[in-house]
LUMLO-495569 format. One line per 3 residues: number of its first residue (from 1); for each residue x negated, y, z of N, C-alpha, C. Coordinates in steps of 0.02 Angstrom, whole numbers, plus 50000, padded with zeros to 5 digits. Atoms other than C-alpha are relative to their C-alpha. Layout:
NUM) X,Y,Z,X,Y,Z,X,Y,Z ~ ...
This chain:
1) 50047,50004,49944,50560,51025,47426,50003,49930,50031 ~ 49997,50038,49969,50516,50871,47491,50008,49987,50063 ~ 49983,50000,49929,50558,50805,47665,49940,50007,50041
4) 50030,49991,49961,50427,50833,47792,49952,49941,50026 ~ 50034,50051,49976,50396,50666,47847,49990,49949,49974 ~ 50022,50027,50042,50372,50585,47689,49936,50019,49968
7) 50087,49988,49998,50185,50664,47672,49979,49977,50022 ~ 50062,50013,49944,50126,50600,47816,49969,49935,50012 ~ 50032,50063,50008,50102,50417,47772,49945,49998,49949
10) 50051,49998,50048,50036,50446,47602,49925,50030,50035 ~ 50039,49961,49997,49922,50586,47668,49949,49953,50055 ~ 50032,50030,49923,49863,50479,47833,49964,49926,49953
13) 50032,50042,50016,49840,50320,47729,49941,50028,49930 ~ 50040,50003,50059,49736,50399,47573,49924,50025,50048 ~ 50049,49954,49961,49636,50506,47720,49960,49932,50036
16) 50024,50081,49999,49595,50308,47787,49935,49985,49959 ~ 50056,50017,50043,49505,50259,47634,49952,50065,49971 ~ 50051,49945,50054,49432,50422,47550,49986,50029,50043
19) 50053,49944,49970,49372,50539,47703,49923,50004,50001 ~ 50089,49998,50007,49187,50589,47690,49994,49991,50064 ~ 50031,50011,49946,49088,50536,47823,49936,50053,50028
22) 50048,49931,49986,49034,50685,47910,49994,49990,50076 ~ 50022,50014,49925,48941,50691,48076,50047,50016,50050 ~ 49958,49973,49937,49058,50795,48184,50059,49965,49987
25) 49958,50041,49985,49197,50685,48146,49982,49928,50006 ~ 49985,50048,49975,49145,50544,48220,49999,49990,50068 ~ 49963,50003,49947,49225,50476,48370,49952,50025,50071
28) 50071,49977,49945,49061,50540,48472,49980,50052,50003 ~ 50016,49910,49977,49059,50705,48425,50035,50041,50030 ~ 50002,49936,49975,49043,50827,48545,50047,50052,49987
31) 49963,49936,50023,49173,50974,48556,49946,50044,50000 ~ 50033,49960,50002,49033,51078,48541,49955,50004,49935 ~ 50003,50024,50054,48967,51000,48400,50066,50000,49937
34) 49933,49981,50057,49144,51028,48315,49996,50061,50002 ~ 49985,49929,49973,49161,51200,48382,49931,50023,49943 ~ 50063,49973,50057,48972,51230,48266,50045,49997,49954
37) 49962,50038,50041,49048,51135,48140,50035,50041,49958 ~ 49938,49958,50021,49189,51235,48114,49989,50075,49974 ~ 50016,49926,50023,49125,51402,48117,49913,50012,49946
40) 50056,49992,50054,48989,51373,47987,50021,49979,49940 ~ 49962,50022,50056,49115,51291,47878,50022,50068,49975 ~ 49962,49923,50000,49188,51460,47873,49982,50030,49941
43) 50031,49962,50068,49173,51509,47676,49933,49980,49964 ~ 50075,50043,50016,49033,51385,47659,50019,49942,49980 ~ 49981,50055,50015,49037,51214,47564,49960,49945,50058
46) 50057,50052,49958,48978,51043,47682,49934,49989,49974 ~ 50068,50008,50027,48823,51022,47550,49948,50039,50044 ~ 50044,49952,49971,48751,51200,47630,50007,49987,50075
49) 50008,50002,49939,48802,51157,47800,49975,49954,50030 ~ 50040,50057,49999,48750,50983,47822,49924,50009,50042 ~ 50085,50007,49978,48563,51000,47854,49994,50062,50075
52) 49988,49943,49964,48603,51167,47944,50020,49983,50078 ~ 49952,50031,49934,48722,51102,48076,49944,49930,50024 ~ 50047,50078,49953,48605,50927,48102,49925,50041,50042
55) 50083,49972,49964,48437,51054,48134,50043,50035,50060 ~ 49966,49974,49941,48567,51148,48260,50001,49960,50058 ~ 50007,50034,49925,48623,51018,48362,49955,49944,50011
58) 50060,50053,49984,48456,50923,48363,49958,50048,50053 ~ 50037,49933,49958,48392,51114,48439,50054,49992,50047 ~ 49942,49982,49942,48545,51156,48536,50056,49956,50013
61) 49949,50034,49992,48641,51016,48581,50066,49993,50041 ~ 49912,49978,49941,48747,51102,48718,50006,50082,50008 ~ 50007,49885,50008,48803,51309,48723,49946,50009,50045
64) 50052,49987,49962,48685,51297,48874,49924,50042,49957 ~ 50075,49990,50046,48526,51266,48753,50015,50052,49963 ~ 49996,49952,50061,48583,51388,48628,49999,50084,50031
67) 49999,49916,49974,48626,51535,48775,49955,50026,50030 ~ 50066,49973,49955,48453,51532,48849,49955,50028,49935 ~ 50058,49987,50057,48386,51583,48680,50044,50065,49965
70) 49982,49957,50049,48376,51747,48602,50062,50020,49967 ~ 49960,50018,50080,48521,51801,48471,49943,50004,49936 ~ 50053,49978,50024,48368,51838,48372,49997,49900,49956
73) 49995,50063,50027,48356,51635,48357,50041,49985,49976 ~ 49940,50021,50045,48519,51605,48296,50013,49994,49926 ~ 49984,49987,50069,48515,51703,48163,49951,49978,49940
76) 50043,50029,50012,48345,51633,48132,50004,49945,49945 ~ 49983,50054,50029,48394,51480,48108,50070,49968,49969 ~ 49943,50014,50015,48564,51505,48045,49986,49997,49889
79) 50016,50000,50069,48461,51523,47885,50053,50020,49932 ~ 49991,49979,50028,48534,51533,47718,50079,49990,49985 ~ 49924,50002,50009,48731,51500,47741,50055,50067,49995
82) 49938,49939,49992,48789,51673,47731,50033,50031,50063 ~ 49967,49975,49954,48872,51787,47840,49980,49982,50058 ~ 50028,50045,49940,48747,51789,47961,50049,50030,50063
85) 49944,49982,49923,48875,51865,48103,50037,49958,50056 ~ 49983,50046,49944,48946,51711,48143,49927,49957,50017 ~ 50051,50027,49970,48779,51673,48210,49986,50028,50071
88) 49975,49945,49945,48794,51807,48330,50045,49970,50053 ~ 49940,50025,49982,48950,51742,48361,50003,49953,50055 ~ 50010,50059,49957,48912,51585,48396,49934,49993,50076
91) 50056,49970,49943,48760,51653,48528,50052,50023,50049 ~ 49940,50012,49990,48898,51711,48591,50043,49986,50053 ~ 49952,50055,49973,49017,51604,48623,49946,49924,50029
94) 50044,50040,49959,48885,51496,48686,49984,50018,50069 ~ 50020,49984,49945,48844,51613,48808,50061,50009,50057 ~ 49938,50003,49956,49015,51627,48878,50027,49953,50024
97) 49975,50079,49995,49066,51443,48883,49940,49989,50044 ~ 50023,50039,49956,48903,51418,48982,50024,50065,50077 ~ 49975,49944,49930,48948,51588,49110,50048,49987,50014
100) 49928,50015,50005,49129,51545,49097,50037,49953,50009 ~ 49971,50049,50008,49161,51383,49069,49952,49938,50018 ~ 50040,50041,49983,49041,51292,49162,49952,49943,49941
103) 50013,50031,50052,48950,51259,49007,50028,49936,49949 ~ 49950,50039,50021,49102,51163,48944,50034,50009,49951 ~ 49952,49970,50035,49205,51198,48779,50062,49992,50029
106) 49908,50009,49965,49386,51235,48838,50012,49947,49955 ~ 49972,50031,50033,49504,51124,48814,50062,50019,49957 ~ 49935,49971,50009,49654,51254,48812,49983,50030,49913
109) 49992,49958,50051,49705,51327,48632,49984,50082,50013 ~ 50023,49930,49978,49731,51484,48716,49927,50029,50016 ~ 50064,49977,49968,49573,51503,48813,49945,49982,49958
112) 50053,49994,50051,49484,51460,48650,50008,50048,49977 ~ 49996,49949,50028,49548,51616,48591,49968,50053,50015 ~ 50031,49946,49971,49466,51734,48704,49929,49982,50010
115) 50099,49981,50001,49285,51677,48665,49981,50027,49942 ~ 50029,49946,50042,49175,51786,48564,50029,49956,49923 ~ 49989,50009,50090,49219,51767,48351,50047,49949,49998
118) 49961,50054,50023,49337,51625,48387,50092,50012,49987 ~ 49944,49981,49988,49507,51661,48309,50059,49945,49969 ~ 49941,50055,49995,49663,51574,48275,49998,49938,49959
121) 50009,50062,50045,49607,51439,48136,49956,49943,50060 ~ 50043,50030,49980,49448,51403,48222,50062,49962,50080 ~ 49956,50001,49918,49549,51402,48413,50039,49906,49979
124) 49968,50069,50047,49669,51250,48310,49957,49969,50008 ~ 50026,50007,50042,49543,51193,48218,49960,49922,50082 ~ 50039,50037,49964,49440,51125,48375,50041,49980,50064
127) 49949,50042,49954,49589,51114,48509,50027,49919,49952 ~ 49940,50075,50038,49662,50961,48367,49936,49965,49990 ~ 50052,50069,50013,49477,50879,48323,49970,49988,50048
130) 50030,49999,49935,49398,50908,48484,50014,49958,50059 ~ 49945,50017,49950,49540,50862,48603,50065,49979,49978 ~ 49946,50045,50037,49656,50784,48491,50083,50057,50023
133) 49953,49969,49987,49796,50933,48526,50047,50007,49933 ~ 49953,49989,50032,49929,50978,48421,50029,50062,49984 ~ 49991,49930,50013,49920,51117,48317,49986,50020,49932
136) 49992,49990,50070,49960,51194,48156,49915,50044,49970 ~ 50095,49987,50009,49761,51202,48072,50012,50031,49923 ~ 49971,49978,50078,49785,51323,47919,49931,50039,49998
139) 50069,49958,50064,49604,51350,47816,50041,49984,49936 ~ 49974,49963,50051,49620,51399,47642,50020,49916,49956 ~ 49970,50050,50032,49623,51209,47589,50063,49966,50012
142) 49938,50018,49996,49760,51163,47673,50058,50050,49997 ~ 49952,49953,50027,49864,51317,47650,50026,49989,49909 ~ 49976,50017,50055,49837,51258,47469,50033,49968,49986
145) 49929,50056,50016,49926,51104,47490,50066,50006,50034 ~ 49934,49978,49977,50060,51154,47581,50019,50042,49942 ~ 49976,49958,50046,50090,51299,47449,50052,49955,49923
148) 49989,50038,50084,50106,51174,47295,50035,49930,50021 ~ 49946,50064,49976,50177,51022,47385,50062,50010,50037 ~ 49931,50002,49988,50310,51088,47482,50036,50063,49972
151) 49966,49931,50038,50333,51272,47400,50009,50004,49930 ~ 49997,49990,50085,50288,51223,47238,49984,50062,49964 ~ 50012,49934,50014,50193,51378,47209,49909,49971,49965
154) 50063,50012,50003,50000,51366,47151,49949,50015,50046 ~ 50051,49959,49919,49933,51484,47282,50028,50001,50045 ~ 49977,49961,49944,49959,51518,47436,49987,50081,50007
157) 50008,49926,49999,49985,51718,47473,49913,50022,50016 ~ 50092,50010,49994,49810,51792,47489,49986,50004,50074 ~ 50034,49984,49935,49831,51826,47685,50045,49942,50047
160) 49965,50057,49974,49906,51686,47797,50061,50056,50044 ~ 49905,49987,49983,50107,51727,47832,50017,49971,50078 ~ 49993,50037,49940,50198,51702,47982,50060,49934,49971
163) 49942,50069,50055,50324,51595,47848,49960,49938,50001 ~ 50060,50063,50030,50172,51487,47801,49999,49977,50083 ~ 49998,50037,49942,50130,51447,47977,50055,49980,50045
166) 49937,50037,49950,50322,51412,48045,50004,49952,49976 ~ 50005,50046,50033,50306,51289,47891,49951,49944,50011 ~ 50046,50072,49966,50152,51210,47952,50020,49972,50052
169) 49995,50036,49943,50203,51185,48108,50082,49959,50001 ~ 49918,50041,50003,50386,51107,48055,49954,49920,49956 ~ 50020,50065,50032,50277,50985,47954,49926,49973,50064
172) 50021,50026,49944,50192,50940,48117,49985,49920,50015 ~ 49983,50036,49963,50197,50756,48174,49998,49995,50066 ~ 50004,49985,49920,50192,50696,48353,49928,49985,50006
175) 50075,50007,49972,50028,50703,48456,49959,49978,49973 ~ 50052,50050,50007,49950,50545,48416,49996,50005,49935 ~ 50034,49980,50066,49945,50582,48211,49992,50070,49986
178) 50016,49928,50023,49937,50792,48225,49934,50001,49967 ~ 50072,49963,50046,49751,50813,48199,50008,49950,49950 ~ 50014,50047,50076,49719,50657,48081,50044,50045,49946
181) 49963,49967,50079,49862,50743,47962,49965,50081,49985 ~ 50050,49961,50026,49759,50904,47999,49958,50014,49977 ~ 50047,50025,50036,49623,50830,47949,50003,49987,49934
184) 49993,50021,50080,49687,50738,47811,50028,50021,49941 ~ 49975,49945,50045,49786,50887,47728,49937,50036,49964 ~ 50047,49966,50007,49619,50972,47738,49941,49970,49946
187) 50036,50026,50049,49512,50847,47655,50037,49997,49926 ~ 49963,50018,50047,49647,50820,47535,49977,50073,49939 ~ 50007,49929,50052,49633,51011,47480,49944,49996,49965
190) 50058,49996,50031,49444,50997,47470,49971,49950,49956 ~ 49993,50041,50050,49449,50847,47368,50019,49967,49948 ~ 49974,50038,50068,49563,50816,47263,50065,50069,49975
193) 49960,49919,50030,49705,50985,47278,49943,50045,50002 ~ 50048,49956,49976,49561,51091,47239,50026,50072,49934 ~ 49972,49927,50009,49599,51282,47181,50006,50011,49918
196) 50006,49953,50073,49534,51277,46998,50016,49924,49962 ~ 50001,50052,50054,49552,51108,46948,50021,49924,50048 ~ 49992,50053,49955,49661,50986,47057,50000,49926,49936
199) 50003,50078,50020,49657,50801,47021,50065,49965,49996 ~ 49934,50006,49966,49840,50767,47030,50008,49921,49981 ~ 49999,50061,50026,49821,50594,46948,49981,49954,50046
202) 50068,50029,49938,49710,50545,47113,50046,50023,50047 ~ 49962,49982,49942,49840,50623,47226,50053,49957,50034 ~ 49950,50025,49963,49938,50526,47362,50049,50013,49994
205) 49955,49959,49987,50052,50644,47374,50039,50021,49930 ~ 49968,49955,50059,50100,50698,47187,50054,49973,49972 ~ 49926,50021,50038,50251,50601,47154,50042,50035,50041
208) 49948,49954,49964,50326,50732,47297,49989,50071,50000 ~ 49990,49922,49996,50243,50880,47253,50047,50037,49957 ~ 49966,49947,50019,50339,51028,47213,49977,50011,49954
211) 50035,49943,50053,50206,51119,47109,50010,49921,49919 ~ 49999,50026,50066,50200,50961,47006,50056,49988,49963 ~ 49925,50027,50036,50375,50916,46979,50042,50046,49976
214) 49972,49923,50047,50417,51098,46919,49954,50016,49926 ~ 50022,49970,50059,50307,51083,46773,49917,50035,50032 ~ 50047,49978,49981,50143,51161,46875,50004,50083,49979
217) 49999,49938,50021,50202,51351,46859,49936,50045,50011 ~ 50050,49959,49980,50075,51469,46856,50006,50046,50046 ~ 50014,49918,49938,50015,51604,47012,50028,50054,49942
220) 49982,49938,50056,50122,51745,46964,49980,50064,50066 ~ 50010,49950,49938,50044,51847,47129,49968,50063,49963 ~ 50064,49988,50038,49898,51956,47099,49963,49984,49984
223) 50068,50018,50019,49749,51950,47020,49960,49957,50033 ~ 50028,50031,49953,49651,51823,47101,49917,50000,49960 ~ 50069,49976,50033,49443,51902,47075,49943,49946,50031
226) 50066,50027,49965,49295,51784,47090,49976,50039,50063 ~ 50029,49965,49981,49195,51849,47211,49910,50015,49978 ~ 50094,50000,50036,49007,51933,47132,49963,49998,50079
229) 50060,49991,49965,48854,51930,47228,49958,50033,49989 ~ 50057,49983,50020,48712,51975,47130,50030,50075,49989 ~ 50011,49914,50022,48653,52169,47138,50065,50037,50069
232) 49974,49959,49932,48780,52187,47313,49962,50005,50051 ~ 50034,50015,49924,48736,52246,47473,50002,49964,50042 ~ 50025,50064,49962,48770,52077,47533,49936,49975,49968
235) 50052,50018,50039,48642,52022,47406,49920,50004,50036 ~ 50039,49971,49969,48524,52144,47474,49973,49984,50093 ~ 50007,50015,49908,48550,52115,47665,49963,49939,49999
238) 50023,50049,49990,48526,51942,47634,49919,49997,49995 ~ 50066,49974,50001,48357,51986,47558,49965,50031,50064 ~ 50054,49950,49966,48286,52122,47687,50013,49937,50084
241) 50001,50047,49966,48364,51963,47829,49955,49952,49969 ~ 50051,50048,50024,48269,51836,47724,49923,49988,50064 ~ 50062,49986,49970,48106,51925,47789,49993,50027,50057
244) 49993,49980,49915,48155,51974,47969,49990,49914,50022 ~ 50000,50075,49945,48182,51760,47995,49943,49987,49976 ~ 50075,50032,50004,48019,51717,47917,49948,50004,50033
247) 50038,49957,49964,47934,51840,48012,50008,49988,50088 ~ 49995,50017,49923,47895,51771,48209,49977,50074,50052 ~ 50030,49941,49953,47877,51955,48264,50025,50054,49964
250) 49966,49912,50039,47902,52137,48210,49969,49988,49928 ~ 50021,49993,50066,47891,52181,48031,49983,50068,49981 ~ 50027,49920,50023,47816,52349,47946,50044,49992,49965
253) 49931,49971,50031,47963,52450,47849,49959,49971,49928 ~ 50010,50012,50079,47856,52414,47689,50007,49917,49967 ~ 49991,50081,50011,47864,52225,47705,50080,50002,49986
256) 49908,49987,50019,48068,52255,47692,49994,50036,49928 ~ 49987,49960,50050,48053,52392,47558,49974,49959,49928 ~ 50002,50007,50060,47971,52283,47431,50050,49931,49960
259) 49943,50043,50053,48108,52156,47423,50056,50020,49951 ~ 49923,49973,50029,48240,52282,47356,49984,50061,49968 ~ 50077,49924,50008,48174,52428,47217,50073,50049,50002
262) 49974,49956,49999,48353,52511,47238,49997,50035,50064 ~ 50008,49967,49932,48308,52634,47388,50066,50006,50031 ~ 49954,49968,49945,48464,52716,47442,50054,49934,50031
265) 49968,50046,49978,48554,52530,47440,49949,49953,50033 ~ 50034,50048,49962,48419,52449,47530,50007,50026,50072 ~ 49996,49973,49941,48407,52589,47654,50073,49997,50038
268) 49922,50019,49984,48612,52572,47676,50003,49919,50053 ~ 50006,50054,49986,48595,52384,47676,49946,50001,50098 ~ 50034,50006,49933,48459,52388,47819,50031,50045,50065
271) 49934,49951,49972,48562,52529,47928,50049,49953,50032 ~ 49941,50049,50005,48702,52400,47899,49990,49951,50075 ~ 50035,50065,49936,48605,52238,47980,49995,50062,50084
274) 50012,49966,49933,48543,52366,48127,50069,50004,50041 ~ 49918,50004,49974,48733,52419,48147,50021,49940,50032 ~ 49954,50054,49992,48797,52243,48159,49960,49957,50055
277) 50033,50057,49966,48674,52171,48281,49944,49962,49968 ~ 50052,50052,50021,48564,52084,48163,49941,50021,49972 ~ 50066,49956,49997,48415,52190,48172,49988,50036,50050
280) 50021,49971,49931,48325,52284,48298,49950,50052,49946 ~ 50039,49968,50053,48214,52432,48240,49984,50027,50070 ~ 50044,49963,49933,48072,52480,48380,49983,50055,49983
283) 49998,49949,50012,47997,52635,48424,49941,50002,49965 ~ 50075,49981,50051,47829,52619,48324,50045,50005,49919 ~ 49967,50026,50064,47970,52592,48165,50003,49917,49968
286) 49960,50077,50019,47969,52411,48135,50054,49969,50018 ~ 49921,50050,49987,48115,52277,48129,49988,49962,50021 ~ 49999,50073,49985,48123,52128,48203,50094,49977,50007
289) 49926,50042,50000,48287,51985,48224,50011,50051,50085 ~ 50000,49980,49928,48377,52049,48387,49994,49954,50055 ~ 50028,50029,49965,48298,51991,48544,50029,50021,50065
């Protein structure tokens, strides 16, 4: 296992020259603009979020703008990134930060915890880029490099440990480099330690990793399953949502029914959306986004 505080130069100087130049990290963005940011990253690559996040905060540039509007708009325009919930979410937590927090993102870790969908990554995630705090930031890319550089493992476990996070936070630095190394762990994962096919030849770091200097053992965990899409009732939802955001008003049940010809999983699927908030179903029988 390497020492702790022999990462943090490599990692800080490669994160120097190679970070992508993405809007919310630069020195002008907005905690609120990170706080999007973050929770749209969420199981999403930057390609899909990109355009997504710039039409956001060109519409809603403060939780204010975003809590005087609908959830109905959110989800609207949260368009095609998946999992529309944290759209919800983020409606939200918009609306609480402007009732709550004098339309302000906290600054506290804690008191990021107790707004709507925001939980312990995100809470990090935007106390260390936001407000430059100091705090152990564990998404799935940097759990990777920690796993294989100081455990020397391939994976990390499939659910985040309280082992894994006493480990992040022992590989900590002080204040003034925490986020940057949070940062730059993170890019590191998504660029060059990446899950199916790292670059280790390109790596700062690989004359101290673990995983490499054991030979690169293989995941002996479980099974680790793609995840499908096509023919699920996410599939579907996404579909019968498709035509709720296109639609600037109620929709007839048959305008839904002909995107999907399996009935009993369309009717499930739609049920579903209603359940979760992200449908409305009036009393004449049409749907609309919720309003």
């Amino acid at each position: 296992m390497p020492e702790p505080n022999l990462l943090l130069g490599p990692v800080l100087d490669w994160y120097a020259e190679s970070a992508r130049d993405l809007p919310w990290r630069t020195p002008d963005a907005s905690p609120w603009s990170i706080l999007v940011s973050e929770i749209m990253l969420q199981q999403t690559p930057v390609v899909r979020v990109l355009p997504v996040w710039t039409e956001w905060m060109e519409r809603w540039p403060t939780p204010a703008s975003l809590a005087k509007e609908p959830p109905g708009e959110a989800v609207r325009h949260w368009g095609r990134l998946g999992y529309p919930r944290r759209a919800l979410n983020l409606h939200a937590c918009a609306r609480a930060i402007t009732d709550h927090h004098d339309g302000e993102v906290p600054t506290d870790h804690d008191i990021l915890l107790t707004l709507p969908g925001i939980g312990e990554y995100t809470a990090a995630a935007v106390a260390s880029f936001a407000f430059k705090g100091r705090h152990a930031v564990l998404d799935t890319n940097v759990r990777r490099v920690i796993a294989r550089a100081v455990r020397g493992e391939e994976y990390p476990p499939k659910a985040t440990t309280s082992a894994e996070r006493r480990l992040a936070e022992s590989l900590l630095p002080d204040a003034v480099d925490a986020p940057v190394w949070a940062v730059g762990v993170m890019e590191l994962g998504a660029l060059v330690c990446t899950a199916r096919a790292p670059r280790c030849a390109d790596c700062p770091i690989s004359g101290l990793c673990a995983w490499r200097l054991a030979g690169k053992p293989p995941y002996d965990g479980p099974a680790r399953k793609g995840q499908t899409y096509a023919g699920t009732d996410r599939q579907c939802r996404g579909r019968l949502l498709a035509v709720l955001r296109q639609a600037h008003g109620p929709v007839p049940k048959d305008a839904l029914d002909v995107v999907w010809d399996d009935a009993p999983q369309r009717e499930r699927a739609l049920d579903g959306l209603v359940a979760d908030g992200l449908a409305e179903v009036l009393d004449d029988g049409t749907y609309r986004l919720p309003g």
